[in-house]
KEKOLBA-639583 format. One record per residue (C-alpha): x, y, z; residue in one letter. Coordinates in steps of 0.02 Angstrom, whole numbers, padded with zeros to 5 digits, always signed. Example, Ala and Ser with C-alpha at 12.3 -4.5 7.8 and 13.67 -1.06 7.14 Angstrom:
2
+00615-00225+00390a+00684-00053+00357s
This chain:
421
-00807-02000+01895x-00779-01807+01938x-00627-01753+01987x-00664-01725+02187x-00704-01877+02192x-00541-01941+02101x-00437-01846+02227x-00513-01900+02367x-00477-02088+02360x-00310-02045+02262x-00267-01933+02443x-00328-02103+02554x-00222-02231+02449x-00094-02098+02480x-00102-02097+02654x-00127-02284+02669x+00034-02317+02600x+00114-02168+02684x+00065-02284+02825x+00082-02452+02790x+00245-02449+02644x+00204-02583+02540x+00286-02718+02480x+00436-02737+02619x+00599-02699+02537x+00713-02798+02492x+00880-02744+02531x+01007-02850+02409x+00986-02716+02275x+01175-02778+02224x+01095-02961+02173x+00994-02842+02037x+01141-02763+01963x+01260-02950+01978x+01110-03013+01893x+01093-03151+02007x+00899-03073+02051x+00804-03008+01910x+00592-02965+01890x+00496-03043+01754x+00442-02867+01692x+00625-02798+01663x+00677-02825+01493x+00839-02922+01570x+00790-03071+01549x+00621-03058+01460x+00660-02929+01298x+00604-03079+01187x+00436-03086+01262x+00427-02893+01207x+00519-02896+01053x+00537-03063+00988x+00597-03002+00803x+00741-02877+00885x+00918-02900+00942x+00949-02896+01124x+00986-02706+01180x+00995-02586+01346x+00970-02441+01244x+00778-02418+01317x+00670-02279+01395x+00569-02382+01520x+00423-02298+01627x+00375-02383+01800x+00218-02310+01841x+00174-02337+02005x+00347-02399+02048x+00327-02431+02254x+00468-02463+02376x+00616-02516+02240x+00547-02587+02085x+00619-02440+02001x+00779-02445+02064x+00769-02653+02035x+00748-02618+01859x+00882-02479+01841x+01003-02585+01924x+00998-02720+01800x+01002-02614+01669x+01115-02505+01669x+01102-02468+01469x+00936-02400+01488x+00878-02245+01543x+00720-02261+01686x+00592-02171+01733x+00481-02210+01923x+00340-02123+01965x+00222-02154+02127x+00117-02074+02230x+00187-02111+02381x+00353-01982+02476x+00389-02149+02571x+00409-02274+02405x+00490-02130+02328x+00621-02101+02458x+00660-02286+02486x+00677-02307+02298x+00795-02159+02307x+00909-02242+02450x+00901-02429+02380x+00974-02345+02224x+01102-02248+02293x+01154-02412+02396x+01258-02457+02243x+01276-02289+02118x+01135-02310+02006x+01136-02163+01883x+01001-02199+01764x+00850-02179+01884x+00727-02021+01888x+00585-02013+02025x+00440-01910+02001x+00306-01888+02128x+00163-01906+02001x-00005-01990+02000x-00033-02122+01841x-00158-02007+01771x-00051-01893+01745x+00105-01971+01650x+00067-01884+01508x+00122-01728+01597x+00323-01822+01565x+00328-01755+01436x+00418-01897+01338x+00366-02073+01267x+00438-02230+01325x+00487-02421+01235x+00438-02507+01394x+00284-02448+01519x+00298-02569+01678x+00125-02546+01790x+00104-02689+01912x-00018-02707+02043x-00083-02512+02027x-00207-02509+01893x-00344-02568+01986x-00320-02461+02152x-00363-02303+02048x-00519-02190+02052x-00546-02239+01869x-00424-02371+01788x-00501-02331+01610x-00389-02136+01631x-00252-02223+01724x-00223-02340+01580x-00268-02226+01436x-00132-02101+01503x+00015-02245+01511x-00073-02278+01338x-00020-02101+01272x+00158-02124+01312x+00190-02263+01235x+00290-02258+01087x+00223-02349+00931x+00335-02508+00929x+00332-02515+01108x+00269-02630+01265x+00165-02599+01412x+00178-02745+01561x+00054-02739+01652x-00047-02836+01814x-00216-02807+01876x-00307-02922+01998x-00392-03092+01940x-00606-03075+02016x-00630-03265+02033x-00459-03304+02111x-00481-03142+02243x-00683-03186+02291x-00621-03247+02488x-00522-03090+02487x-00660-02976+02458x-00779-03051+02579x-00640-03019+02710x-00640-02838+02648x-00824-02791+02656x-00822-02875+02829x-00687-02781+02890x-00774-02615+02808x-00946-02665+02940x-00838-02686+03068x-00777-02513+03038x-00589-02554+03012x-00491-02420+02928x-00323-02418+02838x-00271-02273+02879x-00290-02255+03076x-00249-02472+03086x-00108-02508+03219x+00001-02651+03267x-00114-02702+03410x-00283-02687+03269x-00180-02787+03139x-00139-02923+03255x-00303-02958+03310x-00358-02959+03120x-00251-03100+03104x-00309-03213+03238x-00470-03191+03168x-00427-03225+02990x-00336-03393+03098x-00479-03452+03148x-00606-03428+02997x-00725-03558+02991x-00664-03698+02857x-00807-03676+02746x-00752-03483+02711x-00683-03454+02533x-00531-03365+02621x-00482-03504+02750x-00464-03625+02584x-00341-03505+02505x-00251-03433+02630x-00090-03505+02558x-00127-03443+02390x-00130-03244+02478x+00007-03260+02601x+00051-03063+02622x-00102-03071+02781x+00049-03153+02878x+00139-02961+02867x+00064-02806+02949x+00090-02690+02773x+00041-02855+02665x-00135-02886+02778x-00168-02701+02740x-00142-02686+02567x-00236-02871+02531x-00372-02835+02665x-00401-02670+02697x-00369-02572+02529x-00444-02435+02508x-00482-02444+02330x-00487-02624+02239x-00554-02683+02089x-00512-02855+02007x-00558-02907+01826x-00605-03063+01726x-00498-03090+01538x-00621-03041+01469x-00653-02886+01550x-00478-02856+01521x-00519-02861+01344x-00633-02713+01334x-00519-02624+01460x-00380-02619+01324x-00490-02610+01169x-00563-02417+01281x-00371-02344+01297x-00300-02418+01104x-00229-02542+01158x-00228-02740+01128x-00139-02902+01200x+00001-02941+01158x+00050-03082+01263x-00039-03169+01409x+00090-03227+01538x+00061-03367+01645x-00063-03416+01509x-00055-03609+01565x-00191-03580+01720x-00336-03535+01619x-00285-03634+01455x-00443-03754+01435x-00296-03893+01380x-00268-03927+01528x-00428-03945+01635x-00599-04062+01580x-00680-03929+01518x-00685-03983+01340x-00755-04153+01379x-00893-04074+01489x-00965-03942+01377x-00921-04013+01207x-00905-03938+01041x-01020-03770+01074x-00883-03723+01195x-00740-03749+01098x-00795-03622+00961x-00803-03484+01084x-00670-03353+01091x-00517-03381+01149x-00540-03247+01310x-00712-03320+01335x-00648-03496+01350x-00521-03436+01483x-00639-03327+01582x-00732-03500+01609x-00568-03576+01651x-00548-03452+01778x-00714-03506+01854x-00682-03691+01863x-00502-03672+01945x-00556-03523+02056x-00369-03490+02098x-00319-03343+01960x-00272-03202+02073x-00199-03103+01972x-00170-03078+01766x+00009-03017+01685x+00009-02987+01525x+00096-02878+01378x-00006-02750+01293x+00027-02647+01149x-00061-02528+01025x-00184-02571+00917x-00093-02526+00775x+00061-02616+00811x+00076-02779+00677x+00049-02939+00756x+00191-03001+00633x+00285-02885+00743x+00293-02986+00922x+00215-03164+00855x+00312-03335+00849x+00248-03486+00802x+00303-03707+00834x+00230-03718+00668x+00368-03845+00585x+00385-03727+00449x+00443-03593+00560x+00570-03707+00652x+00716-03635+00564x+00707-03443+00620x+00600-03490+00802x+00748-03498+00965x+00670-03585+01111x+00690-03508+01277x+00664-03640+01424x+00557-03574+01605x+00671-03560+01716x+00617-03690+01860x+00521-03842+01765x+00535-04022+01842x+00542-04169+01761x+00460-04343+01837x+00533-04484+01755x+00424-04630+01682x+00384-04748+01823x+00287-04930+01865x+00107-04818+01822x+00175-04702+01678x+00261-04721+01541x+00301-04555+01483x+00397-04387+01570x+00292-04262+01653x+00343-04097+01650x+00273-03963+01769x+00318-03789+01814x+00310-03772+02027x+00290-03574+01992x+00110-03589+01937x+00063-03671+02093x-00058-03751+01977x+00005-03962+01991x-00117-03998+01864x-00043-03896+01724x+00088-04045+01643x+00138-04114+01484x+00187-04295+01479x+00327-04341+01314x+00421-04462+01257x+00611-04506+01273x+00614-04400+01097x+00543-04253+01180x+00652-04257+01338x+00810-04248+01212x+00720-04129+01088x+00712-04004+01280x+00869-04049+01318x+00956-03981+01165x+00861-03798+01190x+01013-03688+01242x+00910-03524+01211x+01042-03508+01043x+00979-03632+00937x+00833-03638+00819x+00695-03779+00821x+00770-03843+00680x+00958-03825+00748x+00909-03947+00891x+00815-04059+00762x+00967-04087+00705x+01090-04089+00827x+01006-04218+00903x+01010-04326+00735x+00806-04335+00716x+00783-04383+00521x+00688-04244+00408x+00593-04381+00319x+00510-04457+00484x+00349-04364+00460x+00264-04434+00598x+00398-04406+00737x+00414-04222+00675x+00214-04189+00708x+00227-04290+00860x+00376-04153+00925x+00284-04013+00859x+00121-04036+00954x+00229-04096+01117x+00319-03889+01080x+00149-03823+01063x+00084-03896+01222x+00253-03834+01318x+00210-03662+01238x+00022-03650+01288x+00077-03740+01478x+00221-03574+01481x+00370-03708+01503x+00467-03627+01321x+00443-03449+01273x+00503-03391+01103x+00619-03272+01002x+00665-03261+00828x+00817-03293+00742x+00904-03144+00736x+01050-03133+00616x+01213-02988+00616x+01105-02920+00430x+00935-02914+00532x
């Protein structure tokens, strides 16, 4: 895509959000630094999920590319170690950024106006690169990404979120209606918005919107109903398109977040399509996932070079890796006890939305969760709890009821990390 034409839509994104900030701020930047608030993407609380093999540390050069209205200044409040970097295209983010940090002192936050595809014009290279929701409103993603790509340092992370297709198809019939009807983000008003949403109100039950409208609840706010309805620029991607979007910028996955809603575990697939569909590839499986649940709006996920050793960020419930693997519980899961029509737990996680996503255990299980402190090793709790080595069968019956917490996102992992390591 020339250039022209790269400025052009970067100058009416610009001006959309000029117009409509986006998302609303949220004032309480003090819960950030108290720690009582914290974002999945700042490595307080998830630096295991980046570096599973490392000590916990604040000693960080983080990027937010693309930082909006006080994600930046979210980040920088929590971590005061670290040394952060936002950059957006947008005065207004910038300047709200600025005055939600200043709110309480922060001192370890630099703004840049600056578009993504050109971060390499920093001049520096970062741990952490943190690009959510921004990727996919550019002229060209493929430069976007390969530019956050080129500052990353070789041991580092990138978190990133682009747009699910499946999960977003009612959402883009309301946009290519609204582009006939000659709606436009950037000359939009109160009065224009409003009547938007009485229409989208009454949408005849058969459209793919009106049976989601839960799932996409930012059309209730003026600046949300804009930025979900009337983008300028949107593009949405399947995993496996995500796959070849990585592989073009040298880069590969290193974790799938969230992974639970397009696991094939837990949905019929398997018994429907057999054996043939079970050897295909792990992305391919969950692109069909995404298909049959139809709900995927969005995919988060850690990336990271190519060249970066998998040995580097993997963990395993493998028993023989119980003794250096820590446990860290979702914050959030439910537990239904056994009842007149079950006999087991059920565990579920209300954040996926997704009711269906559960794993049903044992008394033995329940205790084995219980004695996960985010300290101990598999094997620690194995034997705090008093479970015998030699009982061979109750030890494989605990470590496939771990793997199916891991693969349903209720327990992410860390390594044991010792004062030598």
């Amino acid at each position: 895509m020339d250039n022209e034409t790269t400025e052009s839509i970067r100058a009416r994104v610009q001006e959309m959000y000029e117009r409509h900030p986006y998302p609303p701020v949220d004032e309480d930047i003090a819960a950030y630094k108290s720690g009582e608030a914290w974002l999945l993407e700042s490595p307080n609380p998830s630096f295991h999920l980046y570096w599973p093999a490392r000590p916990y540390t604040e000693d960080l050069d983080i990027l937010i590319a693309g930082c909006g209205t006080q994600q930046a200044a979210q980040v920088a409040a929590g971590l005061p170690g670290a040394r952060i970097v936002g950059t957006d295209i947008s005065e207004h983010s910038l300047s709200e950024t600025r005055r939600l940090a200043d709110k309480i002192g922060v001192g370890n936050l630099t703004l840049e106006k600056r578009p993504i595809e050109r971060t390499g014009e920093l001049g520096r290279d970062f741990d952490l690169v943190i690009c959510t929701g921004v990727l996919h409103h550019l002229a060209d993603p493929d430069v976007g990404l390969k530019a956050l790509a080129s500052v990353l340092r070789p041991g580092g992370s990138m978190h990133l979120m682009v747009y699910g297709r499946h999960g977003r198809t009612g959402v883009y019939m309301l946009q290519e209606l609204f582009r006939a009807l000659g709606v436009d983000a950037g000359k939009v008003g109160k009065k224009d918005i409003a009547a938007l949403r009485t229409l989208i109100e009454n949408l005849p039950p058969a459209h793919p919107f009106a049976a989601v409208r839960d799932m996409h609840p930012d059309w209730q706010d003026d600046e949300g109903l804009v930025d979900l309805l009337l983008h300028v620029q949107d593009r949405a991607y399947t995993l496996s398109d995500i796959d070849g979007f990585l592989t073009g910028a040298g880069l590969k996955m290193q974790k799938l977040l969230f992974a639970g809603r397009t696991d094939p575990m837990f949905t019929p697939l398997y018994d429907v399509a057999g054996k043939g569909f079970a050897k295909q590839r792990e992305l391919e499986q969950r692109t069909a996932v995404e298909l049959y649940r139809a709900s995927v709006k969005k995919h988060v996920f850690i990336a990271c070079h190519e060249a970066r050793p998998d040995q580097n960020y993997e963990t395993s419930v493998a028993k023989k890796s119980w003794a250096e693997t820590v446990p860290v519980i979702s914050y959030g899961l439910e537990v239904e006890r056994p009842n007149e029509t079950r006999k087991t737990f059920r565990i579920t996680w209300p954040f996926h939305n997704e009711p269906g996503i559960a794993v049903e255990t044992t008394e033995n299980g329940m205790r084995l969760l219980e004695a996960f402190d985010g300290n101990r090793t598999i094997a620690d709790a194995v034997q705090a709890i008093g479970f015998k080595k030699n009982d061979k069968a109750l030890l494989k019956q605990l470590e496939g009821f771990l793997e199916r917490c891991a693969r349903a996102d209720f327990l992410t992992f860390r390594k044991r990390v010792t004062s030598s390591d």
